[in-house]
LUMVEX-680719 format. One record per residue (C-alpha): residue in one letter; x negated, y, z negated. Coordinates in steps of 0.5 Angstrom, whole numbers, plus 500, padded with zeros to 3 digits. Layout:
N
<a,<X,Y,Z>>;
...
! end
This chain:
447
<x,<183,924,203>>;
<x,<179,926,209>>;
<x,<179,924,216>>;
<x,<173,920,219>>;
<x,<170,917,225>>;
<x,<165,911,226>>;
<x,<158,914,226>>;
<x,<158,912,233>>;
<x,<164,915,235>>;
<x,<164,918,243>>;
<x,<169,923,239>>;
<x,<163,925,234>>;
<x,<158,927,241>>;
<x,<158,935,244>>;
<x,<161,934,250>>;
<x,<168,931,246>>;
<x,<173,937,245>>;
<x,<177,938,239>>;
<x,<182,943,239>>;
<x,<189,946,236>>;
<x,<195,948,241>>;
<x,<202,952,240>>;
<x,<207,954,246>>;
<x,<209,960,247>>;
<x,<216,961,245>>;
<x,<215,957,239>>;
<x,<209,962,235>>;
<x,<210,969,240>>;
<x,<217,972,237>>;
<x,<217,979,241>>;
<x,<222,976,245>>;
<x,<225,983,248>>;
<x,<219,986,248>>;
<x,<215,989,254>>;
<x,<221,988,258>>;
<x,<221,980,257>>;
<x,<226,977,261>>;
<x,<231,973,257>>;
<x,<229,964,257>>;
<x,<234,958,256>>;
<x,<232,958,250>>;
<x,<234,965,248>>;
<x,<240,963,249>>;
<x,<241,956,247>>;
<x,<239,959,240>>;
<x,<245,964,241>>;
<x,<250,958,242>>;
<x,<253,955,236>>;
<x,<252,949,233>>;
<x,<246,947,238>>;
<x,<240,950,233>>;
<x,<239,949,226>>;
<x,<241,953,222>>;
<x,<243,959,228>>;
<x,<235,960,229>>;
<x,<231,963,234>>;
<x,<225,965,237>>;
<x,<226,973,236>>;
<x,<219,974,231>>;
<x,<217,966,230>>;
<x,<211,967,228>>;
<x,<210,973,231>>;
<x,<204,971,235>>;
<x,<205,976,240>>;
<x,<203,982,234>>;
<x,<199,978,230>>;
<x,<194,974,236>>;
<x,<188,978,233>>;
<x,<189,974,226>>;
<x,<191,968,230>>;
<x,<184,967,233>>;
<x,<181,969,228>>;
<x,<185,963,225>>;
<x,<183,959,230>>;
<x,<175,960,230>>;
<x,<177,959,222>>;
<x,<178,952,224>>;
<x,<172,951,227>>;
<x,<175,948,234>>;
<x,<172,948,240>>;
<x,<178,949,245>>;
<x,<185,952,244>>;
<x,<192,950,248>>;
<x,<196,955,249>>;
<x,<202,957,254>>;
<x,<205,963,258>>;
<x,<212,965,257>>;
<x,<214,966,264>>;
<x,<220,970,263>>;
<x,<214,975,260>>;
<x,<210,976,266>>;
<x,<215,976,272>>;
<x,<221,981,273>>;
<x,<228,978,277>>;
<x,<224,979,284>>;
<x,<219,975,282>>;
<x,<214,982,281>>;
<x,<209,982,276>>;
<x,<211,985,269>>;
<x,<204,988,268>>;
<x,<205,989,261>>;
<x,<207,981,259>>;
<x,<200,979,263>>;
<x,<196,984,259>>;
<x,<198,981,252>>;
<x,<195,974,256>>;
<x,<189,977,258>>;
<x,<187,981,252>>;
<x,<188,974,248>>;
<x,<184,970,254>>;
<x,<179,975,254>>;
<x,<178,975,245>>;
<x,<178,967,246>>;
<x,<174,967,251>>;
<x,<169,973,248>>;
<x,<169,967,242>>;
<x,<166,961,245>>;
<x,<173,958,246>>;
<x,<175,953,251>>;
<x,<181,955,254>>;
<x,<187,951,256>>;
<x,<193,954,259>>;
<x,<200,951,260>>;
<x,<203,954,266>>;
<x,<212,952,263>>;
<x,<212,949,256>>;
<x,<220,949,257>>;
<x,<222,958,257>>;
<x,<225,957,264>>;
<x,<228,964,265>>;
<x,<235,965,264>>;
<x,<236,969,271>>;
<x,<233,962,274>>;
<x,<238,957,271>>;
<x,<244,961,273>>;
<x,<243,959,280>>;
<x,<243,951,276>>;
<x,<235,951,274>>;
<x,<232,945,276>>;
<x,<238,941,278>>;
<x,<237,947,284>>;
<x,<231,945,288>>;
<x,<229,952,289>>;
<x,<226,953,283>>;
<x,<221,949,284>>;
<x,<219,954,290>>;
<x,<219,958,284>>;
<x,<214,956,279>>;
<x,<210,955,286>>;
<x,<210,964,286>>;
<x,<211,964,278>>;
<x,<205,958,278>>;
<x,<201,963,284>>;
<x,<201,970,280>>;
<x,<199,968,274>>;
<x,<193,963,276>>;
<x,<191,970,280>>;
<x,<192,974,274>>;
<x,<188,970,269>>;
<x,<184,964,272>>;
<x,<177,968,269>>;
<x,<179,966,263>>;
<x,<182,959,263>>;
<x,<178,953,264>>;
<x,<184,948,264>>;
<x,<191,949,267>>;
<x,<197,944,266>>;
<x,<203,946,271>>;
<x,<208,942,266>>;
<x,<209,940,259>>;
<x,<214,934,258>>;
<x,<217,934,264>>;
<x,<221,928,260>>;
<x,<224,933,255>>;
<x,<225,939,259>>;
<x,<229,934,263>>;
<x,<232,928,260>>;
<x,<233,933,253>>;
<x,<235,939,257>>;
<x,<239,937,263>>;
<x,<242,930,261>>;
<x,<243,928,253>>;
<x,<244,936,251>>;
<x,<239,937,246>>;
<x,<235,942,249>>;
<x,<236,948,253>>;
<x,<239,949,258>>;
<x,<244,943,254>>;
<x,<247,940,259>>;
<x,<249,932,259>>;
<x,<251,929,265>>;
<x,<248,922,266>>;
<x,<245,925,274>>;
<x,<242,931,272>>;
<x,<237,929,267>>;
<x,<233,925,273>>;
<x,<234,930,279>>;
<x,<232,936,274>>;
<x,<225,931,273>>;
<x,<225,930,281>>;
<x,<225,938,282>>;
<x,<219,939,276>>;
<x,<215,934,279>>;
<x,<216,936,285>>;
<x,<214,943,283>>;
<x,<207,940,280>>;
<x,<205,938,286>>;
<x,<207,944,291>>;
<x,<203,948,285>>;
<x,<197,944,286>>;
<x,<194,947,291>>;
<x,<196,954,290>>;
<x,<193,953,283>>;
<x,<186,950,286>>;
<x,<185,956,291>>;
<x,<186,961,285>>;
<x,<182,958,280>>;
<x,<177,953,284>>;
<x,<172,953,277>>;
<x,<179,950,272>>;
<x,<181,943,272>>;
<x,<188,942,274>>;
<x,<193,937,271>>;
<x,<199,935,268>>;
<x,<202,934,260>>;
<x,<207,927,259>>;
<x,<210,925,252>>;
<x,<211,918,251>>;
<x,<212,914,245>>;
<x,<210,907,245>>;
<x,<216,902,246>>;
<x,<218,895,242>>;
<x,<224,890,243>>;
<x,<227,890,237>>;
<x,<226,882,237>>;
<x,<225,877,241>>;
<x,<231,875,244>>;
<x,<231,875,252>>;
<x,<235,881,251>>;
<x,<232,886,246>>;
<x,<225,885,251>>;
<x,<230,887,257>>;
<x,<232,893,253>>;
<x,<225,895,252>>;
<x,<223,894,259>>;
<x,<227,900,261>>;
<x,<227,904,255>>;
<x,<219,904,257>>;
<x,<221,904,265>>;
<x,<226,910,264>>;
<x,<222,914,259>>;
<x,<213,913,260>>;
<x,<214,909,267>>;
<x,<219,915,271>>;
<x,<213,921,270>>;
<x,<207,918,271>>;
<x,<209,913,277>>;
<x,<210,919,282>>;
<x,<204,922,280>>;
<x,<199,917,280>>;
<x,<203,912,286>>;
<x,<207,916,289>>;
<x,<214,912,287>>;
<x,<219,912,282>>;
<x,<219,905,278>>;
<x,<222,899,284>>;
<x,<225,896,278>>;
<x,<231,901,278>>;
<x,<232,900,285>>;
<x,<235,893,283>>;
<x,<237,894,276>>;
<x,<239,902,276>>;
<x,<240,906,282>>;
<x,<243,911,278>>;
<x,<237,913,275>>;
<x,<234,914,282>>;
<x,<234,921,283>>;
<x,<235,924,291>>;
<x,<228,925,294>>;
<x,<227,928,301>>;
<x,<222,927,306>>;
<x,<215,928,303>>;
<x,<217,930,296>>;
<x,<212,924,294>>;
<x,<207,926,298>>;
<x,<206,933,295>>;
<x,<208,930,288>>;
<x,<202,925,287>>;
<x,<197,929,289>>;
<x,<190,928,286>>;
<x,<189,931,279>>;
<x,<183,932,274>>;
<x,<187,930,268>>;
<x,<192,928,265>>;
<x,<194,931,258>>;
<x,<198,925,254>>;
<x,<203,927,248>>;
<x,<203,922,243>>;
<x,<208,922,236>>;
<x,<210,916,235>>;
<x,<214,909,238>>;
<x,<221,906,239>>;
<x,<224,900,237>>;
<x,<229,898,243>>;
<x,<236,892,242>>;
<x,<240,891,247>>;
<x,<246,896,249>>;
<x,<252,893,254>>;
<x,<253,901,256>>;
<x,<246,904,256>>;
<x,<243,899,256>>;
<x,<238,900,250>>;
<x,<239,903,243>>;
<x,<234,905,239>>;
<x,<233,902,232>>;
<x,<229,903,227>>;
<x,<224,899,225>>;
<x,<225,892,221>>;
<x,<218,892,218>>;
<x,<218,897,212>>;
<x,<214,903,215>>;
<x,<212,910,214>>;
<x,<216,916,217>>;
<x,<214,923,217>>;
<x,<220,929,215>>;
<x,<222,928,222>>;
<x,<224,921,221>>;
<x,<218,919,226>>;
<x,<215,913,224>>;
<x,<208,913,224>>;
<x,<205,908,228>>;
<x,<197,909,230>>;
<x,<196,902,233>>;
<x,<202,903,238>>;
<x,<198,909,240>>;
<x,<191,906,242>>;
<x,<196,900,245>>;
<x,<199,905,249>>;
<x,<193,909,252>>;
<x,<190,901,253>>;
<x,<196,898,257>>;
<x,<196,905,261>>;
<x,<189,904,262>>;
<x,<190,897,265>>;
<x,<196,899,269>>;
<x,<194,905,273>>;
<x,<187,908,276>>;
<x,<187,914,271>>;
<x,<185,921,272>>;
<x,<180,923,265>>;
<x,<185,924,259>>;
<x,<187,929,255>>;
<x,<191,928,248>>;
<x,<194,935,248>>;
<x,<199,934,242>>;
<x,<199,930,236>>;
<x,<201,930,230>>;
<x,<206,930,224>>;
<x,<212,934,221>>;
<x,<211,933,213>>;
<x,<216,936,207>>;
<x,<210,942,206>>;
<x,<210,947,200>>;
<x,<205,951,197>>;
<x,<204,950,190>>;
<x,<198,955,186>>;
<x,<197,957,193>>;
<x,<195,951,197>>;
<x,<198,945,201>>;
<x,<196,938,199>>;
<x,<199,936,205>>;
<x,<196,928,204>>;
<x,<201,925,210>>;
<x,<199,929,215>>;
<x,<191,928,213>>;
<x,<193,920,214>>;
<x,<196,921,220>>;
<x,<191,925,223>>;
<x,<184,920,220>>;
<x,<190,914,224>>;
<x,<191,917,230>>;
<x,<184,920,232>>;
<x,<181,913,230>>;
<x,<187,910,234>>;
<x,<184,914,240>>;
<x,<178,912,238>>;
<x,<179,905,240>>;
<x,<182,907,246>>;
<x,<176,910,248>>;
<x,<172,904,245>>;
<x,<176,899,250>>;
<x,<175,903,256>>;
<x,<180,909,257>>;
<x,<177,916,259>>;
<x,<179,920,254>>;
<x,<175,927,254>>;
<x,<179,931,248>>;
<x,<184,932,243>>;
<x,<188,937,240>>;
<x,<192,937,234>>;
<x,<199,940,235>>;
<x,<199,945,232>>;
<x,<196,951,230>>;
<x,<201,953,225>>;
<x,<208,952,223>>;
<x,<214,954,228>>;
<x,<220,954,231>>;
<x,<221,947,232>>;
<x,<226,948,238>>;
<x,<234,945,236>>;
<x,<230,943,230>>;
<x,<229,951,228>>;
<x,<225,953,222>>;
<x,<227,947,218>>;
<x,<221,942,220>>;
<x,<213,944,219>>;
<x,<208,941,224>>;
<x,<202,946,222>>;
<x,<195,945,220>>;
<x,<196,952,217>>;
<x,<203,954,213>>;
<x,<207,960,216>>;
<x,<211,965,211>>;
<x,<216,967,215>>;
<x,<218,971,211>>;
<x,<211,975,210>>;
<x,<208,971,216>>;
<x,<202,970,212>>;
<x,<199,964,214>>;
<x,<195,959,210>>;
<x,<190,953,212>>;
<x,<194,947,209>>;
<x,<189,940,207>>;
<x,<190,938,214>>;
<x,<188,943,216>>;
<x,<180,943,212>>;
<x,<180,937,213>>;
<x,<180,938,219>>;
<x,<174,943,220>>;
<x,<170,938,216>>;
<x,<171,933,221>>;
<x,<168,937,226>>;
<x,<163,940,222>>;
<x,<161,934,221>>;
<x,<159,932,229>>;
<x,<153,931,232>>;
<x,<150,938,236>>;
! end
């Protein structure tokens, strides 16, 4: 098993970039190192019953150690380009004062990324709010917003020589919906009203970080990274295909409306106002500034029947389909649709794939990882974007999520989404299949 592209595939040129990618809490442990602030995370995991098995990011993969090793794993797999994120609470004290200490662990990792040949693209928030900031209501409080503009400001200024990327936000939906509105996430709250009015205050803290972002590192690109899942009514009954439409109106359409027209979706006006957050004058403006890219994290897609309460609930899928050891179906062919209609509906800006990928029930037998799912859904889901690319969507790279296996958020360490299999108990790391696979898909490109 392997992955291949057509032979004339715009993936297979140099200007294509194929990279890997992680988030900071998720691989860098050492979270009360160097002065390191205390995030939501941090304590969500300290709060029973809200991560599998009680687990944490205090060593990870202990990433904040091992970093050497870590790009040599990199530039092993034989990418061009690394995602990363910064740990806000790991460069920022309470004042809002640099921590010299946490900015030298990125900059001495962004100069060896850079001294390799890798292309560096950096997410300013992949979910570690710092604790200190959500004790004041995080973003329900419209002041955070003015915060991740300071936060966004002394980062940028520290350490835009060696990035060529910058996305302010990963997932707004998550960080939102999944934090503030269905409690699965830090901060795990879930009220009906948060989810949305925490979305608005990140959006709006994009937009109020563009410019800053722009001024500091005038070389970088500047974007954003959306998740969204392809959306299907679960039959064709008026009302299923009504589900479906505000399943993807409350999940795609809500995030990427105001970046690209200046409006959250009309048809909640009529339908449900209560999932209109409260906007003051201007917001729109700021938030749908111009950007360079649009990074676009893609899994897997849903199935919608109609609800009397909620208006939507999922269900599975009534065709015998393939599921990954998330219990995520894998679906390539909703992931071109996706990228197709998106395409068609608004004027985008160049796209990214910034994450893809799937968690698989890894083991290591006589010292290797025949991870085979993994090797088919990547071969389906980079061809899937091909053909996105082959019907006129803008996609300039892609990135396998993820480097190595790690802290899943509430799903702990009981899920593995690494092209490299991780000992947590030794922190050896092993490159799996997929993740030869892989190399040898690269390898295989035109010069």
């Amino acid at each position: 098993m392997s992955i291949t592209l057509p032979s004339h595939s715009k993936m297979l040129t140099a200007d294509f970039i194929f990279g890997v990618a992680t988030a900071s809490f998720q691989i860098e442990g050492a979270t009360t190192a160097d002065n390191r602030l205390p995030s939501i995370w941090d304590t969500f995991c300290a709060t029973p019953g809200k991560v599998k098995g009680m687990d944490n990011g205090e060593v990870a993969c202990d990433h904040y150690h091992l970093w050497e090793q870590d790009i040599q794993l990199i530039k092993d797999l034989g990418v061009d380009a690394y995602r990363l994120s910064i740990a806000w609470p790991r460069v920022m004290d309470k004042k809002g004062e640099a921590n010299q200490a946490g900015l030298d662990f990125y900059r001495n990792l962004l100069k060896k990324l850079k001294a390799e040949g890798l292309t560096v693209f950096a997410t300013l928030y992949h979910w570690d709010l710092p604790q200190h900031l959500e004790d004041k209501g995080g973003w329900l409080n419209r002041e955070t917003a003015y915060q991740f503009k300071n936060y966004a400001d002394l980062v940028t200024k520290e350490l835009s020589e060696w990035v060529d990327s910058w996305a302010t936000f990963n997932e707004p939906f998550c960080a939102a919906i999944l934090g503030y509105e269905l409690g699965i996430h830090a901060p795990g709250l879930s009220e009906p009203e948060f989810g949305r009015q925490a979305a608005h205050h990140i959006l709006l803290a994009h937009g109020l970080a563009l410019p800053v972002i722009r001024k500091n590192a005038p070389k970088a690109q500047v974007g954003i990274v959306l998740n969204m899942n392809r959306s299907y009514a679960a039959s064709e009954k008026a009302e299923d295909q009504f589900a479906c439409l505000m399943r993807e109106t409350l999940d795609n359409q809500f995030f990427i409306e105001p970046l690209m027209k200046g409006q959250y979706p009309q048809l909640l006006k009529t339908v449900a106002p209560q999932y209109l957050p409260t906007v003051l004058p201007g917001d729109m403006d700021i938030i749908s500034q111009p950007i360079d890219f649009l990074g676009m994290n893609f899994y897997t897609c849903n199935h919608n029947a109609y609800d009397a309460d909620d208006m939507f609930k999922n269900v599975k899928n009534s065709q015998a389909v393939e599921y990954t050891d998330i219990g995520w179906e894998i679906a390539p062919h909703a992931f071109t649709e996706l990228l197709v209609n998106l395409h068609k509906q608004y004027t985008l800006p160049p796209i990214y794939i910034t994450e893809n990928g799937a968690a698989c029930a890894d083991q290591i037998i006589d010292g290797e990882i025949n991870d085979e799912q993994r090797v088919r859904y990547l071969d389906g889901h980079i061809n899937a974007v091909n053909q996105a690319i082959e019907n006129g969507v803008d996609i300039r790279g892609y990135f396998a999520w993820s480097l190595m296996d790690n802290f899943e958020w509430a799903e702990g360490y009981s899920k593995r989404f690494g092209l490299t299999y991780v000992d947590y108990q030794t922190q050896e790391r092993t490159i799996k299949r997929s993740g030869h696979a892989y190399r040898t898909l690269l390898s295989n490109r035109k010069s």
